[in-house]
C-alpha positions as CSV (number, residue, x, y, z in Angstrom):
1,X,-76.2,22.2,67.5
2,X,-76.8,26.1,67.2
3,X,-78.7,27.0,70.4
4,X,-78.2,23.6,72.2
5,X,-77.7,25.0,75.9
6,X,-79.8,27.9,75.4
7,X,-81.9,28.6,78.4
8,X,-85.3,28.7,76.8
9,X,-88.4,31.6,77.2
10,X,-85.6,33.9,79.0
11,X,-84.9,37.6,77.9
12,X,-83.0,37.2,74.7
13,X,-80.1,38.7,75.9
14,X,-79.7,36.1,78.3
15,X,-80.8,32.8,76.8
16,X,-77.7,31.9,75.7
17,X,-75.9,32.3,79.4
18,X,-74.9,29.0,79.7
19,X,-72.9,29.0,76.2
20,X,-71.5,32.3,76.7
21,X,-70.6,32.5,80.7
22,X,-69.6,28.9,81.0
23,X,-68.9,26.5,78.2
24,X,-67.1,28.8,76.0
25,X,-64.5,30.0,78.8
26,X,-63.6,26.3,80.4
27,X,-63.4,24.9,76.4
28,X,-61.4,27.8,75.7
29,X,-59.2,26.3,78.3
30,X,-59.6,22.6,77.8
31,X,-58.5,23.8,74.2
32,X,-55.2,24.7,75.6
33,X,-55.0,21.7,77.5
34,X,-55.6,19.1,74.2
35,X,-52.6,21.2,72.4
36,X,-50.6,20.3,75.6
37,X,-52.1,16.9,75.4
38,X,-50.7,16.5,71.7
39,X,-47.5,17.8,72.7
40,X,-47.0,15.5,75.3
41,X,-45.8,17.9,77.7
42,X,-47.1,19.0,81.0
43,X,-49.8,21.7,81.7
44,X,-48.2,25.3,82.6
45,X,-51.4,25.8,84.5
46,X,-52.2,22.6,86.1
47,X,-54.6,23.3,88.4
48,X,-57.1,25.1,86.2
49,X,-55.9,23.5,82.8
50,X,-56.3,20.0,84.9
51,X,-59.9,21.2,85.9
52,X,-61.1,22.5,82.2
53,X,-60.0,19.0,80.7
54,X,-61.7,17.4,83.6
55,X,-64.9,19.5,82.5
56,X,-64.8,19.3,79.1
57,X,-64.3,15.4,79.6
58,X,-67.6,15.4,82.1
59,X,-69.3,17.3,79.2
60,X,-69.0,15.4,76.5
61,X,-70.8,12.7,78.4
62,X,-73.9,14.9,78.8
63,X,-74.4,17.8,76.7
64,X,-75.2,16.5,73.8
65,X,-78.7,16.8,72.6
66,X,-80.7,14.0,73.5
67,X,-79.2,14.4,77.2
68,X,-80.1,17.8,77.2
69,X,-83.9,17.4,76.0
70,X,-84.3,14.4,78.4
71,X,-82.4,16.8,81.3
72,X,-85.3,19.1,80.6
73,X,-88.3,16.4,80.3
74,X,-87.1,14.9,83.5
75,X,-86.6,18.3,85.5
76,X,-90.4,19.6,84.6
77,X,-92.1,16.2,85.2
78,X,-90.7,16.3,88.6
79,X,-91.5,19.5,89.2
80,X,-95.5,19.4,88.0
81,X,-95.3,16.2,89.6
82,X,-94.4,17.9,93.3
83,X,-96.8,20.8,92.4
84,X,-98.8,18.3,92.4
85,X,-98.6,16.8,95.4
86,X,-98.0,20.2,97.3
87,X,-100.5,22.9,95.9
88,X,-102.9,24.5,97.7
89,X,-106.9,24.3,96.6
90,X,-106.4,28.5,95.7
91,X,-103.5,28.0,93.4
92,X,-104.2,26.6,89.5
93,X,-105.1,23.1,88.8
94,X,-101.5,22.5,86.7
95,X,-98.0,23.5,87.1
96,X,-98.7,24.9,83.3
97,X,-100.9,27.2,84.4
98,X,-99.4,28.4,87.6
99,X,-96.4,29.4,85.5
100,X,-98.4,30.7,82.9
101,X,-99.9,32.8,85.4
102,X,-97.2,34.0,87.4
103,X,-95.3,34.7,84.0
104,X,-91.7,33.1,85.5
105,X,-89.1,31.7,84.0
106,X,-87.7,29.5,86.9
107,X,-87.9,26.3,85.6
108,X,-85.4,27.4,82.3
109,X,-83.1,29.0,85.1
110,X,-83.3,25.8,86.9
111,X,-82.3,23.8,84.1
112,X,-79.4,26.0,83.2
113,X,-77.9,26.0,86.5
114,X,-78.4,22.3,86.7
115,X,-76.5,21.9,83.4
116,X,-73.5,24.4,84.8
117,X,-73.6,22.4,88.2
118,X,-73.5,18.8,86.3
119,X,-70.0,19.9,84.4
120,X,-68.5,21.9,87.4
121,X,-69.2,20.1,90.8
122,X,-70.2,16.8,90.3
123,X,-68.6,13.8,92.0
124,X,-67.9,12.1,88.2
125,X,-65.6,15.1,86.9
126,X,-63.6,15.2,91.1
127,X,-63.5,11.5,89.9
128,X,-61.7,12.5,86.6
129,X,-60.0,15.4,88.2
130,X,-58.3,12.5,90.4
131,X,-58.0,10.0,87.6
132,X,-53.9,9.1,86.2
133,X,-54.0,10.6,82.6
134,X,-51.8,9.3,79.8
135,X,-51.6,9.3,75.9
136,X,-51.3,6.7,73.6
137,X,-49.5,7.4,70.2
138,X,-50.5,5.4,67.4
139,X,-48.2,5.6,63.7
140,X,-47.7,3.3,60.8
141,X,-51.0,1.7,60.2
142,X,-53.6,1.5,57.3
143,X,-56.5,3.6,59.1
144,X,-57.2,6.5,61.8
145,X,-58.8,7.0,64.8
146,X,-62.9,7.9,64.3
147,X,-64.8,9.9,66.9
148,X,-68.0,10.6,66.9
149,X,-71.1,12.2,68.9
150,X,-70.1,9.2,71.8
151,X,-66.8,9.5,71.9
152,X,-65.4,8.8,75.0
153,X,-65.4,4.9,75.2
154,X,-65.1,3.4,78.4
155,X,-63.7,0.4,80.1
156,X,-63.4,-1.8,77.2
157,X,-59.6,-2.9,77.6
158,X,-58.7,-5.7,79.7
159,X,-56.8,-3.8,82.1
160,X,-57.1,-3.9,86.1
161,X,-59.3,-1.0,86.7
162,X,-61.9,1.4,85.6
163,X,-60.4,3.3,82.7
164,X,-62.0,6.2,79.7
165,X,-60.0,6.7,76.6
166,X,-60.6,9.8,74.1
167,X,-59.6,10.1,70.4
168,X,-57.2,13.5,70.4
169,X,-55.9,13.2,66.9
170,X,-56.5,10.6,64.1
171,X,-53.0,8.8,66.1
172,X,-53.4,10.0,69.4
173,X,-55.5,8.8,72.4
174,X,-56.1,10.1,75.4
175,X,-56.4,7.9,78.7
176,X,-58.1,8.6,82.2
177,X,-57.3,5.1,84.4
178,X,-58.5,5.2,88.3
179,X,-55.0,3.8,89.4
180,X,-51.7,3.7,88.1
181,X,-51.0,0.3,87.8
182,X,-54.2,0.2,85.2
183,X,-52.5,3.0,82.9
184,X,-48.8,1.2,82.9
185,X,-51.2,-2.1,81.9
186,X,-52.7,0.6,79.0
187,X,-49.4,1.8,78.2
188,X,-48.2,-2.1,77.4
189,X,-51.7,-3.0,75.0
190,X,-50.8,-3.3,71.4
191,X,-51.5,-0.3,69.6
192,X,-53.1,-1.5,66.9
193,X,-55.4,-3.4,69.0
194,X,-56.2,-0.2,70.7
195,X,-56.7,1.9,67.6
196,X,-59.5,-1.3,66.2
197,X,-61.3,-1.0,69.9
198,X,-61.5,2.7,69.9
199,X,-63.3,2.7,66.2
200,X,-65.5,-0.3,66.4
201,X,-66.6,1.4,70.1
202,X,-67.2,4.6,69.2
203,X,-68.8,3.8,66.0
204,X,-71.1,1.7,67.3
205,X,-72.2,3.8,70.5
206,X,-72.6,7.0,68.2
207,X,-76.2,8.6,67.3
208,X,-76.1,10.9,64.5
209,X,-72.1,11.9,63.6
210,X,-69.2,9.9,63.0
211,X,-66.1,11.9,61.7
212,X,-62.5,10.6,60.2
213,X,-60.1,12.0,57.8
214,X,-61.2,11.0,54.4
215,X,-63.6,8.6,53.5
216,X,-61.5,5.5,53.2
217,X,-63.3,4.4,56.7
218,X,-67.1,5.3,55.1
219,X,-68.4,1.0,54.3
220,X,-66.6,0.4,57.9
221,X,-69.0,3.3,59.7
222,X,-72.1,2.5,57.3
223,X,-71.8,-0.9,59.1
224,X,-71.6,0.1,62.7
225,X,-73.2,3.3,63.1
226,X,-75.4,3.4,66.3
227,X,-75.5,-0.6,66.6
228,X,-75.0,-0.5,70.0
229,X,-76.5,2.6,70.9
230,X,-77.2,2.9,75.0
231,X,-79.7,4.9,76.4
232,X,-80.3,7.9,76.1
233,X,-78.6,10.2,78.8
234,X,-75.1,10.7,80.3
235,X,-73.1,7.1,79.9
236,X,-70.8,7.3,82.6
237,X,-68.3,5.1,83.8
């Protein structure tokens, strides 16, 4: 979505800072990390690459747009809402007002740096960071891997302990598990029973989007889509 982290009623050279000083240099990154990730071979860089893939995984839990609106409905309620309770009888009646008066643009500078804090520090993406990562391969069978606008599905295998999976590739999965003994459990699950989890998951928790390769998937989509949809905000683990 064109404009989807811009920091709004900012100087328009600047309303765009989150896109163009943050997200587009760690997905630049995380970028390099997938094409390792596909390669199955280790990171040159894994201290950075490691924290970009980390990021980017963190981020597709929370940037997309509903999260982002809700992020911004929730951050100006509470702020009117302390204004509220901590104005003095000289200032204006409403939040609205005050900043209408004082012509600032805190709140959207807020909000941006809240976005860039929730995908750099946040104890979820140290909890990813620390996570043992593995990928499945999947080959020989009728249908692909979907993803979607949800597509991280997470603990849905019967395995011993929390655990996110990511389609990489129409045959390729990508899996985060919190101890090693839960992704040497992943690594033994059929394949194809993987492959049947992943879709029906990530078809049914998507919004709006569903991609695949063709359309030989479409009835399959048309019959999930968003039938299981959780709430709206970041679905963590």
């Amino acid at each position: 979505m064109r404009g989807l982290y811009r920091v709004d009623d900012i100087d328009p050279g600047v309303v765009n800072a989150v896109e163009a000083l943050f997200m587009k240099p760690s997905d630049g990154l995380a970028a390099e990390a997938l094409q390792c990730l596909l390669a199955e071979r280790a990171f040159p860089k894994p201290g950075p690459m490691r924290t970009s893939w980390s990021r980017f995984m963190l981020s597709l839990m929370i940037r997309y747009p509903e999260a982002v609106a809700l992020m911004k409905k929730q951050l100006r309620e509470n702020v009117e809402k302390m204004y509220d309770q901590t104005r003095t009888p000289d200032q204006p009646a409403t939040f609205a007002e005050y900043e209408a008066k004082q012509n600032t643009h805190d709140m959207a500078r807020v909000h941006g740096k809240l976005l860039m804090d929730l995908m750099q520090d946040s104890r979820m993406g140290k909890l990813i960071f620390g996570m043992h990562w593995g990928v499945m391969k999947l080959k020989n069978y009728r249908h692909d891997l979907l993803t979607s606008d949800r597509a991280i599905a997470s603990n849905i295998f019967p395995i011993s302990a929390h655990h996110m999976c990511l389609p990489i590739s129409p045959r390729m999965v990508f899996v985060a598990c919190a101890t090693q003994q839960a992704k040497e459990e992943f690594t033994r699950l059929d394949p194809h029973a993987v492959m049947q989890a992943m879709n029906n998951t990530i078809v049914r928790q998507a919004q709006t989007y569903v991609w695949g390769t063709d359309d030989s998937q479409l009835r399959y989509v048309k019959n999930r889509l968003g039938r299981e949809s959780g709430p709206i905000g970041a679905y963590l683990i």
